[in-house]
Backbone and ligand atoms as CSV (ligand in chain L), in Angstrom:
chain,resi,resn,atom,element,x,y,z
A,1,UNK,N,N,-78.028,19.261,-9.762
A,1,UNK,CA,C,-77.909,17.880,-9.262
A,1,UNK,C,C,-79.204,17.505,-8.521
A,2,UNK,N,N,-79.999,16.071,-8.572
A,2,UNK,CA,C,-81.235,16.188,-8.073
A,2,UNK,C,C,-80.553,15.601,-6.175
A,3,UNK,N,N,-81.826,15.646,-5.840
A,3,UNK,CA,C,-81.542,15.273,-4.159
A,3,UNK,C,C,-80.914,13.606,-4.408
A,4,UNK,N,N,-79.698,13.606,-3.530
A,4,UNK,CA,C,-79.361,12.351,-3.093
A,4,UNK,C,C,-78.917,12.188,-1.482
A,5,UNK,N,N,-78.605,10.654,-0.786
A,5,UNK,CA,C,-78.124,10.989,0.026
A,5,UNK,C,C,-76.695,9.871,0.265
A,6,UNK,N,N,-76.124,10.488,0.999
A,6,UNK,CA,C,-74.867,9.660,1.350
A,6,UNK,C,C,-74.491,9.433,2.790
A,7,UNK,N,N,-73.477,8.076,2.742
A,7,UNK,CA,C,-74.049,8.170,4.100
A,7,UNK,C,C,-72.147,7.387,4.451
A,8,UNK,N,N,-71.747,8.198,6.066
A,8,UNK,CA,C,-70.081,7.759,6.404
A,8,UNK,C,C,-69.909,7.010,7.875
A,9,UNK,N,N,-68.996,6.555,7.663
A,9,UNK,CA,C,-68.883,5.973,9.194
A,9,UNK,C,C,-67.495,6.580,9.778
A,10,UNK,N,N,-67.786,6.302,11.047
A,10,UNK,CA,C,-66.537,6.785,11.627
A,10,UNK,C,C,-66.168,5.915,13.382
A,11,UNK,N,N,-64.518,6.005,13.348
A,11,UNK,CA,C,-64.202,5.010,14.584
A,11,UNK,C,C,-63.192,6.065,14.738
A,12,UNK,N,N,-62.696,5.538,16.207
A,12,UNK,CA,C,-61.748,6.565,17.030
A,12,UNK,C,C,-61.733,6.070,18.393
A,13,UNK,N,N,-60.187,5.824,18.426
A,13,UNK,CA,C,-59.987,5.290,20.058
A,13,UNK,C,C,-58.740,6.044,20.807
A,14,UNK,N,N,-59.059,6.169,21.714
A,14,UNK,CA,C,-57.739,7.073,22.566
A,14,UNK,C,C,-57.622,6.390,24.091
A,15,UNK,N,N,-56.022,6.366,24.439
A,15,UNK,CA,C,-55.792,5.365,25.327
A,15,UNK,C,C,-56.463,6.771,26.768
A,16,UNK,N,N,-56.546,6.324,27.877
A,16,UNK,CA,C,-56.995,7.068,28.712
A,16,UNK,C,C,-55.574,7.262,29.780
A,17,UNK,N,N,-55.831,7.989,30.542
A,17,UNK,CA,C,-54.815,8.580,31.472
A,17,UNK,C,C,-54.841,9.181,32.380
A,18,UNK,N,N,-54.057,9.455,33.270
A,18,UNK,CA,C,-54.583,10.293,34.620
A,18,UNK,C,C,-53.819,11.432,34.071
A,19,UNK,N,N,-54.211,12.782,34.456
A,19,UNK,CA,C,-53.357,14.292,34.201
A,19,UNK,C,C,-54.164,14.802,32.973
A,20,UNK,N,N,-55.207,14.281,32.236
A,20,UNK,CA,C,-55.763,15.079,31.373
A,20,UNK,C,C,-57.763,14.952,31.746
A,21,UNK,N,N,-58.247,15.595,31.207
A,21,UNK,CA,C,-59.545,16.133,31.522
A,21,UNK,C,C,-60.389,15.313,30.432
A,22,UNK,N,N,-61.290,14.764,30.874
A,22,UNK,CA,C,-62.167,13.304,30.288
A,22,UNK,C,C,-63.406,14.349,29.360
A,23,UNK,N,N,-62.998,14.682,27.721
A,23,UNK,CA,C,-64.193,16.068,27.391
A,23,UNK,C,C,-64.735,14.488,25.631
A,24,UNK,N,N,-66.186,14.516,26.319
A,24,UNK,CA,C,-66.747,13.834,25.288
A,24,UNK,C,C,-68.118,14.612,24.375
A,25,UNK,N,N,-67.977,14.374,23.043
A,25,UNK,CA,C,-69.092,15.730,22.606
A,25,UNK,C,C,-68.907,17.080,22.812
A,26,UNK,N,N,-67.943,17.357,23.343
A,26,UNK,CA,C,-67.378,18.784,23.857
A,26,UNK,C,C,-67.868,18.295,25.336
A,27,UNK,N,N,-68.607,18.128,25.944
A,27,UNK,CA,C,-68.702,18.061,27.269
A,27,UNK,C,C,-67.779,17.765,28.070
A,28,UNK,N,N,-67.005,18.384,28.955
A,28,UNK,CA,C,-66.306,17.960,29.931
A,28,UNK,C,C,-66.682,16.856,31.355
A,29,UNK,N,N,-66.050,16.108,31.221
A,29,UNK,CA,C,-67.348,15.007,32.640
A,29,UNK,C,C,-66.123,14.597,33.216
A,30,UNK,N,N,-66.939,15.233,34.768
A,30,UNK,CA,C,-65.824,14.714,36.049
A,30,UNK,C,C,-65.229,12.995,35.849
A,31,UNK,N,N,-63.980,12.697,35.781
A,31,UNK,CA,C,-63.621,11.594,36.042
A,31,UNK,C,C,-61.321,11.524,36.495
A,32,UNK,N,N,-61.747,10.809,36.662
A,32,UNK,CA,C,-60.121,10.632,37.399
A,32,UNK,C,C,-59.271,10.447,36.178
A,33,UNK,N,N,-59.209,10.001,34.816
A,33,UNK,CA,C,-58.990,10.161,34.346
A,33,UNK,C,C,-59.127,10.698,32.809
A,34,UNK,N,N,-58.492,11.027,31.638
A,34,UNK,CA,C,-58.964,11.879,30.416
A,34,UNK,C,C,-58.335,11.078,29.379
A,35,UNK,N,N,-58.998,11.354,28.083
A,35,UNK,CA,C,-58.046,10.639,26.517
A,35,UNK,C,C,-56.915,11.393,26.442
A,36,UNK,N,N,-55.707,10.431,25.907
A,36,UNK,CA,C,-54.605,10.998,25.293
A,36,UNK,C,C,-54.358,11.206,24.136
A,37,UNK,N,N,-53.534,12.301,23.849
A,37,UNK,CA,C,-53.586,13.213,22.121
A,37,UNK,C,C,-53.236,14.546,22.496
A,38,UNK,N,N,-53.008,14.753,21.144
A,38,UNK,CA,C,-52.857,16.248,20.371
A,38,UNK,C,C,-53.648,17.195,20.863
A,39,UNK,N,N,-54.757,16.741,20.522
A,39,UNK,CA,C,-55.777,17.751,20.615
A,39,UNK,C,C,-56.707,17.199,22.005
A,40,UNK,N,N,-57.813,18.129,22.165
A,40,UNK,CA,C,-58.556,17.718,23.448
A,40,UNK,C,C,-59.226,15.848,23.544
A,41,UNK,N,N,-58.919,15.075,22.505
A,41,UNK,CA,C,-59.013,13.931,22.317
A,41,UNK,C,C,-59.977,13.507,22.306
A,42,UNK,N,N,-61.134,14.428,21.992
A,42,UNK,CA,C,-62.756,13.851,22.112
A,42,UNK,C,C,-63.145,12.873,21.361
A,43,UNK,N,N,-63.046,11.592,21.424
A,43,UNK,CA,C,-63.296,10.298,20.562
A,43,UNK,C,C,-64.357,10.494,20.039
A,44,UNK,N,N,-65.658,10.649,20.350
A,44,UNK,CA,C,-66.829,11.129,20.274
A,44,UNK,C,C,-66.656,11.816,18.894
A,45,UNK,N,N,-66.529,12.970,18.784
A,45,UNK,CA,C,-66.358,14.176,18.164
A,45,UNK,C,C,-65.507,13.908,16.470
A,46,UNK,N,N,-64.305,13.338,17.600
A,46,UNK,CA,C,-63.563,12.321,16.120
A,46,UNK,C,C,-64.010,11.895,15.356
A,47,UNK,N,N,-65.255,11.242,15.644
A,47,UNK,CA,C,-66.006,9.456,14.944
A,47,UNK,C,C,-67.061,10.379,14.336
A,48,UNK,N,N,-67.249,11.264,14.549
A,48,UNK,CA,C,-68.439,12.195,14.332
A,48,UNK,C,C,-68.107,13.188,13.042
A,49,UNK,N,N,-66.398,13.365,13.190
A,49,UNK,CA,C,-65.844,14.028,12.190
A,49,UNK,C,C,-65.731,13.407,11.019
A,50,UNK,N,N,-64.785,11.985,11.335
A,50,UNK,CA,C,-64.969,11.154,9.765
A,50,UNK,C,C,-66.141,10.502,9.301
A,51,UNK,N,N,-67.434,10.841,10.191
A,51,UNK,CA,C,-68.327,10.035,9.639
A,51,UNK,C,C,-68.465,11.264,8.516
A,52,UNK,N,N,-68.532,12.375,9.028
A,52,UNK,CA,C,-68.966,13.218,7.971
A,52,UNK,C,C,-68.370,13.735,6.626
A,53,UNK,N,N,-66.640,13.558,6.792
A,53,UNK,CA,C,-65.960,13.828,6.074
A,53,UNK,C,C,-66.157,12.406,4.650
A,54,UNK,N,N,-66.320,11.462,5.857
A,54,UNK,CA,C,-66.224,10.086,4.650
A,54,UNK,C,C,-67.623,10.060,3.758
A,55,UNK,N,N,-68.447,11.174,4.588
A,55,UNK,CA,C,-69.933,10.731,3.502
A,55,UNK,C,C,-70.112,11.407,2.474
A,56,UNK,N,N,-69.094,12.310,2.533
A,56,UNK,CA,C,-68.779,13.631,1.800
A,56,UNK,C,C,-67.588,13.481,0.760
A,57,UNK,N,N,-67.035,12.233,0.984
A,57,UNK,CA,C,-66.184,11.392,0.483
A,57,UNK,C,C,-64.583,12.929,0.248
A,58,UNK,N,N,-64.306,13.383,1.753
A,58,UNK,CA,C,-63.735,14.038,1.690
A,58,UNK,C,C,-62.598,13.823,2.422
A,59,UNK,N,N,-61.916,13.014,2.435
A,59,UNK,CA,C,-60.616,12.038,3.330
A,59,UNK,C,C,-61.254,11.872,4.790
A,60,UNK,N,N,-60.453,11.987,5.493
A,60,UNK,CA,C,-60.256,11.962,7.110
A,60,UNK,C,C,-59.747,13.106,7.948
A,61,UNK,N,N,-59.987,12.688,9.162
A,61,UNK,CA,C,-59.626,13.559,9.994
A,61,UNK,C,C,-58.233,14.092,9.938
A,62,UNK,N,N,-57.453,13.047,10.148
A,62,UNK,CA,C,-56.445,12.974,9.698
A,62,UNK,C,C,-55.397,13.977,8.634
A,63,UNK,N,N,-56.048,13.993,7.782
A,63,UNK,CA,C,-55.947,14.610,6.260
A,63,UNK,C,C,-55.689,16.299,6.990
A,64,UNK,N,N,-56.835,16.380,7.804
A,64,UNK,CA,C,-57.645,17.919,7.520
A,64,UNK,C,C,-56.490,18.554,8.609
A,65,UNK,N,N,-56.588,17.794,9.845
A,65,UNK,CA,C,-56.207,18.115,11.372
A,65,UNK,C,C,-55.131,17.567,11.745
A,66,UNK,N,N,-53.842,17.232,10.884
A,66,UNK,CA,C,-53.229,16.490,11.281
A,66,UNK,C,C,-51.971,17.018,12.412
A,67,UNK,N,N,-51.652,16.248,13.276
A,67,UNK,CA,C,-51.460,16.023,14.819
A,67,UNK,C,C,-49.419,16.601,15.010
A,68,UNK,N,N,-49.391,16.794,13.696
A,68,UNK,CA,C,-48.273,17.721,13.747
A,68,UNK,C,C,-48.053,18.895,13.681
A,69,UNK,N,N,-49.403,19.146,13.167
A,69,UNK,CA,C,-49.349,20.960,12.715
A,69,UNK,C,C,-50.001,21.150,14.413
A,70,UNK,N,N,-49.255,22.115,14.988
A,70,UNK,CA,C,-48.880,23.352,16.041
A,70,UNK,C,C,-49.657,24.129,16.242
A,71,UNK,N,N,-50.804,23.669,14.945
A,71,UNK,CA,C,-52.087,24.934,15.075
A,71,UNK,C,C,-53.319,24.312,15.970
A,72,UNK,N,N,-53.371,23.135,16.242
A,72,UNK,CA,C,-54.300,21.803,16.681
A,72,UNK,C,C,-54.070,21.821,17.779
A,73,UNK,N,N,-52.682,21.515,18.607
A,73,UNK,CA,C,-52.162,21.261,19.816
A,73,UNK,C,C,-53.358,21.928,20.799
A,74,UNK,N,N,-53.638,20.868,21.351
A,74,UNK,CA,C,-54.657,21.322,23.009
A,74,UNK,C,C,-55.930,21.981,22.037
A,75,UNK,N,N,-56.501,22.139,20.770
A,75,UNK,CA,C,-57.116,22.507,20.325
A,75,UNK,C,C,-58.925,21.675,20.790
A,76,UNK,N,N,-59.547,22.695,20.735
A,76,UNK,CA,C,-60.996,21.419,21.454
A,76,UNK,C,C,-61.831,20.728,20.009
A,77,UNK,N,N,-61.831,19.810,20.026
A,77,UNK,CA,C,-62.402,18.819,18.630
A,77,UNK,C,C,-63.334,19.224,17.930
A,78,UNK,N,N,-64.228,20.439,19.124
A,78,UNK,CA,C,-65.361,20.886,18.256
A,78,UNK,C,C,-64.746,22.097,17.266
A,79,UNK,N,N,-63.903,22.201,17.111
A,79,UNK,CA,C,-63.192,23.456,16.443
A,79,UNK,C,C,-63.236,22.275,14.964
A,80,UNK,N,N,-62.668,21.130,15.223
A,80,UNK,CA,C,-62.699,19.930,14.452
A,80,UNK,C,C,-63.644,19.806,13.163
A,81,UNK,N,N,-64.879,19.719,14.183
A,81,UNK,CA,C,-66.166,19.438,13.610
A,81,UNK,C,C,-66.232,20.183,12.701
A,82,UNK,N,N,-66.957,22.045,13.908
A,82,UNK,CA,C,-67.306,23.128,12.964
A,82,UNK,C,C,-66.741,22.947,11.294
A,83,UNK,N,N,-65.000,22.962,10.878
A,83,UNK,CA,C,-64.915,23.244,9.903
A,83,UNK,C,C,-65.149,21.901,9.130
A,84,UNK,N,N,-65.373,20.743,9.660
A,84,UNK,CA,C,-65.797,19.549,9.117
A,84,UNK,C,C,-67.127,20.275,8.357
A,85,UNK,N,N,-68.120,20.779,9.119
A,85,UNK,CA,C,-69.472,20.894,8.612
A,85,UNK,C,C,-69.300,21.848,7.722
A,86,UNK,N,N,-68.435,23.236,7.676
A,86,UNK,CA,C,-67.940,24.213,6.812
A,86,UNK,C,C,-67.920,22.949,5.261
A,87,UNK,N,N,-67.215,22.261,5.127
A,87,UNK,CA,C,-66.770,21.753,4.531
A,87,UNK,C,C,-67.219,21.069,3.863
A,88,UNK,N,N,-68.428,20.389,4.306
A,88,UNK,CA,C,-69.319,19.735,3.635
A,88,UNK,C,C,-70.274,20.523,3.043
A,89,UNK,N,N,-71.029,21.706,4.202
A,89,UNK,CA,C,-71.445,22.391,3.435
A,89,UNK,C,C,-70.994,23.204,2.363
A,90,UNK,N,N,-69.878,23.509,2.009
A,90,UNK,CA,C,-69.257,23.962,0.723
A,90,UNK,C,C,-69.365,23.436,-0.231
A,91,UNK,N,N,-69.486,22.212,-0.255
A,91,UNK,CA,C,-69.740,20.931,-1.322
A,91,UNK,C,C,-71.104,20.431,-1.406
A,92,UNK,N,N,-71.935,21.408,-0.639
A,92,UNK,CA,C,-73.383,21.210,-1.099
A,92,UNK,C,C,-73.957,20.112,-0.235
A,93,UNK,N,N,-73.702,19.586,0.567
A,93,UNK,CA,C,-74.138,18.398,1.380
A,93,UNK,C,C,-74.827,19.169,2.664
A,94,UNK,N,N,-76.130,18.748,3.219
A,94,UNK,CA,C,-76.184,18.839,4.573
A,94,UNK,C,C,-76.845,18.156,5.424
A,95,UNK,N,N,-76.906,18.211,6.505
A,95,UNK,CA,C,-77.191,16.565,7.529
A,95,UNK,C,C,-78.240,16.518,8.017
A,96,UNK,N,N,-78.677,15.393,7.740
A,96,UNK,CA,C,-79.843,14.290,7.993
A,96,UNK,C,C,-79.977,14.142,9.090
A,97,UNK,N,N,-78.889,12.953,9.110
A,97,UNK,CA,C,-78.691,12.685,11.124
A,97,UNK,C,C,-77.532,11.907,11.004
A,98,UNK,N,N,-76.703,12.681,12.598
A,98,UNK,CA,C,-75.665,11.669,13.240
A,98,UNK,C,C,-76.050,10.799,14.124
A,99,UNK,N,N,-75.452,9.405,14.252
A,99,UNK,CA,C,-75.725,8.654,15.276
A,99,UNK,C,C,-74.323,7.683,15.565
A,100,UNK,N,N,-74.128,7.643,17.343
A,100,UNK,CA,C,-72.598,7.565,17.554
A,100,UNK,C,C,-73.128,6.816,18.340
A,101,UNK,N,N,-71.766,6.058,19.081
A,101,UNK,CA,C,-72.006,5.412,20.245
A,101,UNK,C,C,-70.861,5.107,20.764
A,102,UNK,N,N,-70.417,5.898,21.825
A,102,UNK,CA,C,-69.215,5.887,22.578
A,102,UNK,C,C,-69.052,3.896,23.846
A,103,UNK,N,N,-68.104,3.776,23.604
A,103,UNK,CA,C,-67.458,2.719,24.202
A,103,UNK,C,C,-66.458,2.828,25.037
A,104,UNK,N,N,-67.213,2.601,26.437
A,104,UNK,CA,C,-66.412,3.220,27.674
A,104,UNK,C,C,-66.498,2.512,29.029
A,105,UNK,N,N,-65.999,1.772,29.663
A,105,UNK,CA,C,-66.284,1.075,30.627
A,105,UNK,C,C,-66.713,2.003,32.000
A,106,UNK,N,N,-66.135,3.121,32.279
A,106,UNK,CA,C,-66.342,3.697,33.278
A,106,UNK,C,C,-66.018,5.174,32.821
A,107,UNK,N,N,-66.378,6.567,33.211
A,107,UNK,CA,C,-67.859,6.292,34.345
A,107,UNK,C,C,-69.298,6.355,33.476
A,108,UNK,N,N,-69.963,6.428,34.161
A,108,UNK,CA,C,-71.614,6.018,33.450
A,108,UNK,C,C,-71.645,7.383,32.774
A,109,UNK,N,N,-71.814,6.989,31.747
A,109,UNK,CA,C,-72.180,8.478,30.465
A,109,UNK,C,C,-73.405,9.403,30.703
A,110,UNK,N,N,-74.763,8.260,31.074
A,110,UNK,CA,C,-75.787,8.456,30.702
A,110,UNK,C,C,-76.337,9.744,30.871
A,111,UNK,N,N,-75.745,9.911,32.403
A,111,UNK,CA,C,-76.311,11.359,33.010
A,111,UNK,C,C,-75.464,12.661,31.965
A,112,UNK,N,N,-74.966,12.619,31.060
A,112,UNK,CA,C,-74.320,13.457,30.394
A,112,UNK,C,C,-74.789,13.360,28.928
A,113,UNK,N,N,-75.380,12.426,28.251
A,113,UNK,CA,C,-75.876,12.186,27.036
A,113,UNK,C,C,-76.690,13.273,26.305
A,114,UNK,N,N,-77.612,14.043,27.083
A,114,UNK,CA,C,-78.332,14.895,26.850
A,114,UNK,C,C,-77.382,16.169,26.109
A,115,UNK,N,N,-76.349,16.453,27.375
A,115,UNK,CA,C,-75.729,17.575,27.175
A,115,UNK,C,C,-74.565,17.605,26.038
A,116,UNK,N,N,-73.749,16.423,25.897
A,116,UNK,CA,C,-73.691,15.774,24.413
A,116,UNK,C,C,-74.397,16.025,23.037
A,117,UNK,N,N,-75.196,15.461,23.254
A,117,UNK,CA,C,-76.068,15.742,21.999
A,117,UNK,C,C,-76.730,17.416,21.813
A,118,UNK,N,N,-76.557,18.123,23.022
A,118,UNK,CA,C,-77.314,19.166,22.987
A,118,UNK,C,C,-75.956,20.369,21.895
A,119,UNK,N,N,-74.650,19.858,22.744
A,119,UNK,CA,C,-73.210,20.116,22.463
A,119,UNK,C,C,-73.088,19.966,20.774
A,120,UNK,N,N,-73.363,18.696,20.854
A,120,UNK,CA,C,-72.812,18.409,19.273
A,120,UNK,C,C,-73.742,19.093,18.377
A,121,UNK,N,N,-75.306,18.889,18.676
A,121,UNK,CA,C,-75.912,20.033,17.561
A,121,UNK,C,C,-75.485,21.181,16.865
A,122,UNK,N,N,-75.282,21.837,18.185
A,122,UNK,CA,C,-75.403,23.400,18.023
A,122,UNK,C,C,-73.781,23.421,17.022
A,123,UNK,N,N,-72.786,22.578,17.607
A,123,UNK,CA,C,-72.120,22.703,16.325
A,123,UNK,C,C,-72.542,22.309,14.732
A,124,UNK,N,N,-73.112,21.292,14.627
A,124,UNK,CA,C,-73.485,20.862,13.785
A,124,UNK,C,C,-74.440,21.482,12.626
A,125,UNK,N,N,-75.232,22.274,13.320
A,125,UNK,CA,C,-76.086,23.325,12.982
A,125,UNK,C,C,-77.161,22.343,13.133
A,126,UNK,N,N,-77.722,21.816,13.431
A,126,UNK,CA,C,-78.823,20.613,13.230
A,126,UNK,C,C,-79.712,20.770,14.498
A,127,UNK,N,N,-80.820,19.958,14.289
A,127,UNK,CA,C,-81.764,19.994,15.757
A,127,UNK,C,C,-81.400,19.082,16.281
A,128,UNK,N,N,-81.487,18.861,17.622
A,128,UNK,CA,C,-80.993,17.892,18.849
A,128,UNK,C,C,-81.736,16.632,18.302
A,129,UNK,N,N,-82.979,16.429,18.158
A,129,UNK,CA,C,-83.595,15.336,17.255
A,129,UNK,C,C,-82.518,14.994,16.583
A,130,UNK,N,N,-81.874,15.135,15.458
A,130,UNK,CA,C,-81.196,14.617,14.282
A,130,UNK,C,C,-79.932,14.086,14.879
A,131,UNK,N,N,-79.691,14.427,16.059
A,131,UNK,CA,C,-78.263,13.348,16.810
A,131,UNK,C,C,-78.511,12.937,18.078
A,132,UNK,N,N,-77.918,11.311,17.686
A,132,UNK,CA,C,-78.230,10.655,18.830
A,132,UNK,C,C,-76.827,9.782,19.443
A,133,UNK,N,N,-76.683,9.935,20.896
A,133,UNK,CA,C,-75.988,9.076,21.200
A,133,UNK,C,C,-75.482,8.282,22.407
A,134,UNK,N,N,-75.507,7.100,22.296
A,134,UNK,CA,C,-75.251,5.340,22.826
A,134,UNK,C,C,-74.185,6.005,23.962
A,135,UNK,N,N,-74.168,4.997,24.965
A,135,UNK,CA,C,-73.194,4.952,25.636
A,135,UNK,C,C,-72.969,2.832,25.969
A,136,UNK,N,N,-71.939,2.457,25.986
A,136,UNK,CA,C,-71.763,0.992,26.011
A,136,UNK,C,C,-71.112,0.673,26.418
A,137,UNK,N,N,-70.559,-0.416,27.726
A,137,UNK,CA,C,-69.284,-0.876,28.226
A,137,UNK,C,C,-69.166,-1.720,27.138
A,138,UNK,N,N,-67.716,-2.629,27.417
A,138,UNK,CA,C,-67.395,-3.519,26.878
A,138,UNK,C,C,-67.177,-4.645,27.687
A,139,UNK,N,N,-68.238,-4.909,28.539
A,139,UNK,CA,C,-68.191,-5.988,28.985
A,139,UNK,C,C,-67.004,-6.416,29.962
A,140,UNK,N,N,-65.716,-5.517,29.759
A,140,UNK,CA,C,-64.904,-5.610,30.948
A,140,UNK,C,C,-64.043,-6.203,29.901
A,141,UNK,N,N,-64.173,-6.522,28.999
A,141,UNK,CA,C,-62.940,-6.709,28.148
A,141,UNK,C,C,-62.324,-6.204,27.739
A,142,UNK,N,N,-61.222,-6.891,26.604
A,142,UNK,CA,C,-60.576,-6.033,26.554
A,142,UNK,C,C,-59.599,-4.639,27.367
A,143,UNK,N,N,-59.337,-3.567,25.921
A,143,UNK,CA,C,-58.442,-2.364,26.768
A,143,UNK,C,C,-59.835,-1.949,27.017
A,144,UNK,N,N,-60.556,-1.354,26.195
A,144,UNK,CA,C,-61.546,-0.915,26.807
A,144,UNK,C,C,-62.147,-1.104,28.267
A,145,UNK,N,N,-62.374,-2.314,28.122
A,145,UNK,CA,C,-63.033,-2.860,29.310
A,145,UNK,C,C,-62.193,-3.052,30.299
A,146,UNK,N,N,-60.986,-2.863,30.010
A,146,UNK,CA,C,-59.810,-2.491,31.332
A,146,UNK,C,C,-59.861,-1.560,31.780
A,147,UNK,N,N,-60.701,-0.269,31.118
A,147,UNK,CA,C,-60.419,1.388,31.297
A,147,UNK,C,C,-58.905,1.757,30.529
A,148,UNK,N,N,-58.300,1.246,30.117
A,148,UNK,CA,C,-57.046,1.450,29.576
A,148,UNK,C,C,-57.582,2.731,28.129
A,149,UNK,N,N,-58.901,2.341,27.614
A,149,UNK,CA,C,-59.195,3.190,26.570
A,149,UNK,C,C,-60.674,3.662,26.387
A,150,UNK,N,N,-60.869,4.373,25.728
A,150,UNK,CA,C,-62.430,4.415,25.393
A,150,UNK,C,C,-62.399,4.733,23.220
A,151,UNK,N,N,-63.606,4.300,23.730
A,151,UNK,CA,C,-63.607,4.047,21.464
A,151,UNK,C,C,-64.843,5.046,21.542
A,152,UNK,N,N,-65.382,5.381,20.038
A,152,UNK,CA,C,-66.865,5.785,19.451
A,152,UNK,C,C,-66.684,5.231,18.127
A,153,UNK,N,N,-68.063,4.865,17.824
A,153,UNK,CA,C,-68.237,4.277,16.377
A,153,UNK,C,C,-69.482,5.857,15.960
A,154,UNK,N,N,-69.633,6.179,14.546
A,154,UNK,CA,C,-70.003,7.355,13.986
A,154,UNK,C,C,-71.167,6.891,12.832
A,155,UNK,N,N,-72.199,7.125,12.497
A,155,UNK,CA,C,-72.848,7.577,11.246
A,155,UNK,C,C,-73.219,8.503,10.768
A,156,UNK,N,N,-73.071,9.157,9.558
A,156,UNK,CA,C,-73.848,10.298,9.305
A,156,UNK,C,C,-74.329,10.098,8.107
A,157,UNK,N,N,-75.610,10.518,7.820
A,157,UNK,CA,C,-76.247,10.633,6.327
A,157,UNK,C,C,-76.506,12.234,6.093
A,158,UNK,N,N,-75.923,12.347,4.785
A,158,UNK,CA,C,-75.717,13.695,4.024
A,158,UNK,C,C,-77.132,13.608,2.987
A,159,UNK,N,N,-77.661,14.764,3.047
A,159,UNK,CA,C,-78.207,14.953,1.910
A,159,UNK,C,C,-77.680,15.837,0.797
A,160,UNK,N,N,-77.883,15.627,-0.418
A,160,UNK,CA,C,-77.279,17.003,-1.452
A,160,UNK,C,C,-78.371,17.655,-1.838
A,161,UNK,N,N,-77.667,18.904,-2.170
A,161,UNK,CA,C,-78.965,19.683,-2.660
A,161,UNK,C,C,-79.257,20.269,-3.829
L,1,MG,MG,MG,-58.887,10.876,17.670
């Protein structure tokens, strides 16, 4: 097959809450409250998963991880990923670059972005160069912008080989 590339998007929103632990990119970051879910609820990570699965035109998260099987429960998202990237790489695809951008009214990401991206690489297998990622209120709207939730939007471009 000669070189091509493909390219997925990905979204993911989880309502927020007090009693669970706020973990974005795998990073854990002090805050009063955490996403709700199945699994460690990393929105981030999520958006990061179907971008890759969809460029790979390999369903969803959903599909792979789904929120009934007992094997997931409290499971951390990067467990998610890893076999996301297993997966693609099995099918001959491998990554270009991710680029995300989490949607969060509070607290300020920024000081954590680094360690994010440093996080998501090393799963990814990729250099810290090749992922990048946004942090954005919503202006106070909305759930988001109520704090009621936080979102991430996802890209990834696959190359084949
Ligand atoms: Mg999710």
């Amino acid at each position: 097959m000669s070189e091509s590339t493909r390219v997925g998007i990905g979204y993911d929103i989880h309502r927020l809450v007090e009693g669970r632990k706020l973990v974005l990119g795998g990073v854990e970051i002090p805050f009063e409250k955490g996403l709700l879910g199945h699994s460690d609820s990393d929105v981030l990570t999520h958006a990061i998963c179907d971008a890759l699965l969809g460029a790979a035109a390999l369903g969803d998260i959903g599909a792979h991880f789904p929120d009934t099987d007992p094997r997931w429960a409290g499971a951390s998202s990067l467990d998610f990923l890893a076999h996301a990237v297993e997966l693609i790489t099995e099918h001959g695809y491998s990554i270009a670059n991710v680029d995300a951008t989490v949607l969060a009214e509070r607290p300020k990401l920024r000081p954590y972005i680094q360690a994010m991206r440093e996080s998501l690489a090393a799963v990814l297998r990729i250099d810290v160069d090749q992922v990048n990622v946004k942090a954005k209120t919503n202006e106070e709207l909305e759930s988001i912008g109520r704090g009621e939730a936080m979102a991430a939007q996802a890209i990834a471009l696959l190359i084949t080989r």
